[in-house]
C-alpha positions in Angstrom: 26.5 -6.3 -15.2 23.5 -5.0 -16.3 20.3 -4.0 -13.8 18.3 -6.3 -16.0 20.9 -8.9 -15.8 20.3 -8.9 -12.3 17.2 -8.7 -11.6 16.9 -11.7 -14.3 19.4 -14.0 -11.9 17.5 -12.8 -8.7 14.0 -13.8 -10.4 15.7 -17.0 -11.4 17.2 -18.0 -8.4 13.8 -17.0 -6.2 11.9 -19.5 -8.7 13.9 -22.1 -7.9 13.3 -22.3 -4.5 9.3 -22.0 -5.5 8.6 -17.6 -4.6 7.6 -16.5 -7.6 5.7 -13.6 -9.0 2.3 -14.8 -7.0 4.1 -14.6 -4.0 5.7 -11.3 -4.2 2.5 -9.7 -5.4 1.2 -11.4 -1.9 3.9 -9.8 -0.1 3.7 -6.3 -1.9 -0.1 -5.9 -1.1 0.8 -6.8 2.5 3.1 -3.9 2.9 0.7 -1.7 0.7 -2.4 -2.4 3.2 -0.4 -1.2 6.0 0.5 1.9 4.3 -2.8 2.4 2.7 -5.5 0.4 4.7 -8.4 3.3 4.1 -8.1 1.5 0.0 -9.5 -1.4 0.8 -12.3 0.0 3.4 -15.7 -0.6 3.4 -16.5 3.0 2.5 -13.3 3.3 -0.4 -14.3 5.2 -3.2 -12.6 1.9 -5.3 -15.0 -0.8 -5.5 -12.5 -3.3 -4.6 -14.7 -6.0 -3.2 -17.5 -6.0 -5.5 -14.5 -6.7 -8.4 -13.3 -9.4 -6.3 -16.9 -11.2 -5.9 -17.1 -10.9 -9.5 -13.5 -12.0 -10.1 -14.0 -15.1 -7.4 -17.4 -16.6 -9.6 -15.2 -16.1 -12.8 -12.1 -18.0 -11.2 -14.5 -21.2 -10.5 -16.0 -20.7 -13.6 -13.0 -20.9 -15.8 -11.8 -23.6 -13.5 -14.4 -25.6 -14.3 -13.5 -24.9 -18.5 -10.5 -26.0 -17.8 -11.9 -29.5 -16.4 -12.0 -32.2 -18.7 -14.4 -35.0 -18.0 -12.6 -37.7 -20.0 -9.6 -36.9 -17.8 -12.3 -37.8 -14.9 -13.8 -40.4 -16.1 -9.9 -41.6 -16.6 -9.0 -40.5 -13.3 -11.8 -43.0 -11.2 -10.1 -46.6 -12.0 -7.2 -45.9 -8.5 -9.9 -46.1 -5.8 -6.7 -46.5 -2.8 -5.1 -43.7 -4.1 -7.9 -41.3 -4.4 -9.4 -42.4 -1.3 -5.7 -42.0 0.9 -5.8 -38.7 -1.0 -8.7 -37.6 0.3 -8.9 -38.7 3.7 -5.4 -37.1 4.5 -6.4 -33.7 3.3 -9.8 -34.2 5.3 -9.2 -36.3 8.1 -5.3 -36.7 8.8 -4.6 -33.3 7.9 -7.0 -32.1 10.7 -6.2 -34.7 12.9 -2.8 -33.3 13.4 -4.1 -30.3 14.3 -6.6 -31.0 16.6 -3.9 -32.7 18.6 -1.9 -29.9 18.6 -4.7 -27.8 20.1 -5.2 -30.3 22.5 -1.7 -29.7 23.7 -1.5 -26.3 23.3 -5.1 -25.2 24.3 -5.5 -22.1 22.6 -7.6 -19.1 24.2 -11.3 -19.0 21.8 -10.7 -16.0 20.5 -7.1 -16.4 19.5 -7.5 -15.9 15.5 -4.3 -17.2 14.4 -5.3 -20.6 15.3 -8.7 -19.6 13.8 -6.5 -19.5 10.8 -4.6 -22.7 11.3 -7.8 -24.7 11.9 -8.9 -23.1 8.5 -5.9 -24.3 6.8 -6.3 -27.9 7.7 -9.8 -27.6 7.0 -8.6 -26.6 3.3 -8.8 -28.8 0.3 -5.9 -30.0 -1.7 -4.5 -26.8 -4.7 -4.5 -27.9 -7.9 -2.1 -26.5 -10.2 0.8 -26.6 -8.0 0.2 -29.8 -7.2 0.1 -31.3 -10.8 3.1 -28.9 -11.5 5.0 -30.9 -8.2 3.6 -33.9 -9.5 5.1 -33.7 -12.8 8.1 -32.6 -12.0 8.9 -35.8 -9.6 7.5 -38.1 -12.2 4.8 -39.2 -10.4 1.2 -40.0 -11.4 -0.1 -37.1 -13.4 -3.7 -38.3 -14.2 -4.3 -39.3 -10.6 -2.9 -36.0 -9.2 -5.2 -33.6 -12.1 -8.3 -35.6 -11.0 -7.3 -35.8 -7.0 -6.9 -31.6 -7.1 -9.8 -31.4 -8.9 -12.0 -33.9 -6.9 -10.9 -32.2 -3.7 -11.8 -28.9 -4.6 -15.6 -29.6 -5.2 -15.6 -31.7 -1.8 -14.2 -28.7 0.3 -17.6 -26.6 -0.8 -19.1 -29.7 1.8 -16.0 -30.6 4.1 -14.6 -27.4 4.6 -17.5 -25.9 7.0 -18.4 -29.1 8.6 -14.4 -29.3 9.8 -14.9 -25.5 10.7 -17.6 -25.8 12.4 -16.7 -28.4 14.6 -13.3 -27.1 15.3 -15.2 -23.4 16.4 -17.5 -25.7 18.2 -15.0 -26.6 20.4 -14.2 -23.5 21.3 -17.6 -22.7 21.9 -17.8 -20.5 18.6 -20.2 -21.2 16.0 -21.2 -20.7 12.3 -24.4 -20.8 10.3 -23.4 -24.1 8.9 -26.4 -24.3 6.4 -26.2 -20.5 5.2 -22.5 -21.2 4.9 -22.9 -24.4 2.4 -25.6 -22.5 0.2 -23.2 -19.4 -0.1 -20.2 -21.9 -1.0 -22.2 -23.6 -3.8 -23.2 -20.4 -4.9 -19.9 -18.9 -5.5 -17.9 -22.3 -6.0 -20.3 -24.9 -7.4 -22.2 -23.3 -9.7 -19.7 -21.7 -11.9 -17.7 -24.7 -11.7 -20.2 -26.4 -13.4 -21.5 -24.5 -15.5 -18.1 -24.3 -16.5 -17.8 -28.2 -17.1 -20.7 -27.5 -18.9 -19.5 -25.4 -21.8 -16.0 -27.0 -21.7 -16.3 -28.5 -24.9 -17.0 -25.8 -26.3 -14.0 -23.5 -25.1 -11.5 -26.4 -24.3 -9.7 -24.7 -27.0 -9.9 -21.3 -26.1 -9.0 -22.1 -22.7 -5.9 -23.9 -23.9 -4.4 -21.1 -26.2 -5.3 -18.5 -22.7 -3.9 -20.6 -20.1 -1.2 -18.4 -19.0 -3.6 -15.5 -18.8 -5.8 -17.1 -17.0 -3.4 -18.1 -14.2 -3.0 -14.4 -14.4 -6.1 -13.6 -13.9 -6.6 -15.9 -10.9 -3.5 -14.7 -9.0 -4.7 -11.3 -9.2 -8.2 -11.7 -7.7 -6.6 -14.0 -4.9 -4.2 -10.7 -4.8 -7.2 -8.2 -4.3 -8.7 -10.4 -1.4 -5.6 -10.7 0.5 -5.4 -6.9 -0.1 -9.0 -6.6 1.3 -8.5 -8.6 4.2 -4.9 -7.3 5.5 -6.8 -4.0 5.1 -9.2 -4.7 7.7 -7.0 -6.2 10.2 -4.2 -3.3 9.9 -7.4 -0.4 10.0 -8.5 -2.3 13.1 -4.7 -2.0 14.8 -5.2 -6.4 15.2 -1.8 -6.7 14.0 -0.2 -4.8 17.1 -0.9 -7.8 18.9 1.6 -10.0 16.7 5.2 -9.7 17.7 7.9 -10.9 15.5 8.8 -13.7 17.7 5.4 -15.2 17.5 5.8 -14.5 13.7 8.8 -16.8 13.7 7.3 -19.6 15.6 4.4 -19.7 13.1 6.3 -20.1 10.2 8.5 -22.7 12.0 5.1 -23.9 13.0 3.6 -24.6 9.3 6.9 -25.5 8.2 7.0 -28.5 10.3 3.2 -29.2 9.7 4.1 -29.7 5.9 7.0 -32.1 6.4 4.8 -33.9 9.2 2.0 -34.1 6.6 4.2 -35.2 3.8 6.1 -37.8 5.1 3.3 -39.4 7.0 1.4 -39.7 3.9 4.4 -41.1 2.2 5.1 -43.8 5.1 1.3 -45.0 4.7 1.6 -44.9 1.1 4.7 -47.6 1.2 2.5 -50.0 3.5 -0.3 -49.6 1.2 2.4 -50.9 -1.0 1.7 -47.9 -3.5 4.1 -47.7 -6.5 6.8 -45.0 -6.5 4.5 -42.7 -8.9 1.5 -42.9 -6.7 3.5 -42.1 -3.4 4.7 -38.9 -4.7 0.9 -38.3 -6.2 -0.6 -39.0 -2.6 2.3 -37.2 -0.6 2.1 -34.2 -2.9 -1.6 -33.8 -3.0 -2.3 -34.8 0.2 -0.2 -32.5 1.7 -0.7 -29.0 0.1 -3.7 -26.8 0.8 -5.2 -24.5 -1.3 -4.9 -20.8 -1.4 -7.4 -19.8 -3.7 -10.6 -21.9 -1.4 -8.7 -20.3 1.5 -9.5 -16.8 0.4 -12.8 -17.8 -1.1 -14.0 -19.6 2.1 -12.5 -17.1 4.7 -14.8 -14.8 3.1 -18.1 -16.4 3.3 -16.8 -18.6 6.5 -15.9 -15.0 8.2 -17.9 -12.1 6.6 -17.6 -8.8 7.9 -14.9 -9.9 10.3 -12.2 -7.5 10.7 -9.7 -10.1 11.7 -9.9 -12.0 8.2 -6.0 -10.7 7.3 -4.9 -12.7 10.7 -7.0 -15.4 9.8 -5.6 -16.0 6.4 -1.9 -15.4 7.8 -0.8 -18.7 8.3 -2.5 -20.1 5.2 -0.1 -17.3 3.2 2.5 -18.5 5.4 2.1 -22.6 4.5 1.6 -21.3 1.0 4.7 -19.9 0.2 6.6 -22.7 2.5 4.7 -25.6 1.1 6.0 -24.0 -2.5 9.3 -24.1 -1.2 10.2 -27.3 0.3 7.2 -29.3 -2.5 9.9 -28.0 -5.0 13.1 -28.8 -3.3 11.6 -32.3 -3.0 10.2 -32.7 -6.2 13.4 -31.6 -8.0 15.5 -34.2 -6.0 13.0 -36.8 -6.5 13.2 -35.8 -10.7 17.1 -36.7 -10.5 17.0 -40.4 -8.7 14.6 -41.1 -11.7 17.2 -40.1 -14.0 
């Protein structure tokens, strides 16, 4: 058999349980900013994070190309599903994990559950979302305009979830400063973006795939960036592998809490089949790409922002997994 038999079948086997290409670049620029952390440096002669500025304002901006107002517009007529939607990615979502602080009562400068108070501060993702969506046959429309509707009202919920959580650990954030920079970065090229969209709809269409591209790389770059700092700091000495384990456990069972809890409320709401798997899908899955954005503006300077971002990467990749496993069982009973 031939090597590029091989490494087809791997690649094939690896996408079906949802690690694809994104996530092995993740995982590749993790091992490469522990072997080469003086890259990504303030002082390195490679202008990494001025690219990746650049690269995060052209990711909102072609996001917001890729919005279609009609599907919008379409999208507005489910007001129970949008709103369960919405207040399990922004209310349930941290809920849960404010309870689990409470039990646990994490030390204030413990950055891991910086990180996991971050990631249920998140919004919804979109593309993998609509992608689970589809797959399990559920309510396309409502999960393109849920992803999308969810994203713009991180830029606000985000911080203010932040900033309560840090308040409780008597850490704080310049809330306001925070807000402006978000619209700045987010906002702003999202709509001009919705903006010119009929004008490029077209373009946008036939470039898709590059696009997606294009995004996963910048996303790339930052994780780079911040795993950097952490490893030229020595902040990852302090993680064993044990602890390691129990995170991933951790966000594993934070996803499948999530999910079904959204899907048991969606049932007494008496939501049809295709609207369950919208809200259980949508309102379970955070998003990567406002994760890097926001850790960034939410965290500047910090050298900690690789540990930070760590269990995000870590319910990423999971949350790929098991959304996949489900949807494609879910895709059979409605055959």
């Amino acid at each position: 058999m031939s090597f590029i038999k091989i490494h087809t079948q791997i690649k094939s086997r690896l996408a079906s349980f949802g690690i694809d290409n994104f996530i092995l670049g993740m995982l590749t620029v993790v091992f490469l900013a522990y072997l080469f952390p003086q890259w990504g440096a303030h002082n390195s002669p490679i202008p990494f994070r001025k690219i990746s500025n650049i690269g995060v304002a052209l990711i909102f901006f072609f996001y917001g190309l890729k919005l279609s107002p009609e599907n919008l517009r379409s999208g507005l007529k489910n007001v129970h599903l949008h709103f369960l939607v919405q207040i399990s990615t922004f209310i349930i979502f941290p809920f849960i994990i404010l309870i689990a602080s409470w039990l646990f009562q994490p030390e204030a400068s413990d950055m891991i559950w910086v990180g996991i108070f971050l990631l249920a501060a998140l919004p919804s993702t979109v593309s993998s979302s609509v992608v689970m969506v589809s797959i399990a046959h559920g309510n396309i429309p409502a999960a393109i305009f849920n992803a999308s509707i969810s994203s713009l009202i991180g830029v606000l919920m985000t911080p203010i979830i932040m900033n309560f959580f840090m308040s409780t650990s008597q850490q704080g954030m310049d809330l306001t400063q925070v807000i402006i920079d978000l619209i700045l970065q987010v906002i702003v090229p999202v709509g001009l973006g919705l903006f010119l969209h009929p004008y490029f709809k077209r373009m946008v269409e036939r470039h898709i795939q590059l696009l997606k591209i294009f995004d996963q790389t910048i996303i790339i770059m930052i994780v780079y960036i911040s795993f950097c700092e952490s490893f030229l700091q020595g902040l990852f000495g302090k993680i064993n592998s044990i602890e390691l384990i129990i995170l991933s456990v951790s966000m594993m069972l934070l996803f499948f809490v999530s999910y079904f809890s959204i899907t048991k409320i969606s049932r007494l709401m008496n939501f049809s089949k295709e609207d369950t798997i919208t809200a259980a899908f949508c309102g379970s899955k955070k998003s990567l790409v406002h994760g890097t954005v926001m850790s960034s503006v939410l965290f500047k300077n910090n050298p900690s922002i690789g540990i930070i971002l760590l269990p995000l990467m870590i319910y990423h990749t999971l949350q790929l997994i098991a959304a996949s496993i489900i949807a494609e069982k879910l895709s059979k009973r409605k055959r």
